[in-house]
C-alpha positions in Angstrom: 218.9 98.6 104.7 222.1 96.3 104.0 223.6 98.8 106.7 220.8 97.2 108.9 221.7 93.3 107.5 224.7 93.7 107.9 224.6 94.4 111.9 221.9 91.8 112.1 224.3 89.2 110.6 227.1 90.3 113.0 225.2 90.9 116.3 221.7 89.1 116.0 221.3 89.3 119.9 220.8 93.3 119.6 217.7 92.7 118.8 217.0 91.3 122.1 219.1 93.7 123.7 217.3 96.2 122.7 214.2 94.7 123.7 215.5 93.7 127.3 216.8 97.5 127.7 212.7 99.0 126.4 210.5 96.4 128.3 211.6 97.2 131.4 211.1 101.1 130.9 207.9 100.0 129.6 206.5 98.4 132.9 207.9 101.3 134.9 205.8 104.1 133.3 203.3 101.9 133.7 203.0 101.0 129.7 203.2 97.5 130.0 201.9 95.6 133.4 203.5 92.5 134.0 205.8 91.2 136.6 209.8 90.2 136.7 209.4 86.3 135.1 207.6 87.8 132.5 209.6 90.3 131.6 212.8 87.8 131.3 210.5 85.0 130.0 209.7 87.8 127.5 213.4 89.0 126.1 214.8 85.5 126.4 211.8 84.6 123.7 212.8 87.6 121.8 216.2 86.7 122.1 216.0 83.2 120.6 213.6 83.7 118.2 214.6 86.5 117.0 218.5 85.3 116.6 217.0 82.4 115.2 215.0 83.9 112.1 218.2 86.8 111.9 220.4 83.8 111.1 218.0 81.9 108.2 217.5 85.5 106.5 221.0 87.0 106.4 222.9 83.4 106.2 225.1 83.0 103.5 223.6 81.5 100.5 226.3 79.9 98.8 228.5 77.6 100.8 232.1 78.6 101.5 234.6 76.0 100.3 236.6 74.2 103.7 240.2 74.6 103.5 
């Protein structure tokens, strides 16, 4: 699990990534029926939110001193 964190904290879009590379596999087998726009409006969503909450839960908790 802190494996996991610890990705998260460096690369919070990969969430999205992954996301953006599964949707559209999704909607060609037929899994998922939506069009292009929702697709994008979809991973840019996951994207932002996603990143968003990543960066509140694995943020540093103590503040580092400025030089």
């Amino acid at each position: 699990m802190r494996r996991l964190i610890d990705l998260l904290q460096r690369e919070p879009a990969a969430i999205g990534t992954l996301v953006g590379s599964v949707l559209p596999a999704l909607v060609l087998v037929g899994v998922l029926s939506v069009d292009e726009k929702a697709v994008a409006g979809l991973v840019v969503a996951v994207n932002a939110i996603v990143g968003f909450a990543v960066r509140l839960t694995v943020a540093p908790t103590t503040p580092t001193p400025s030089t």
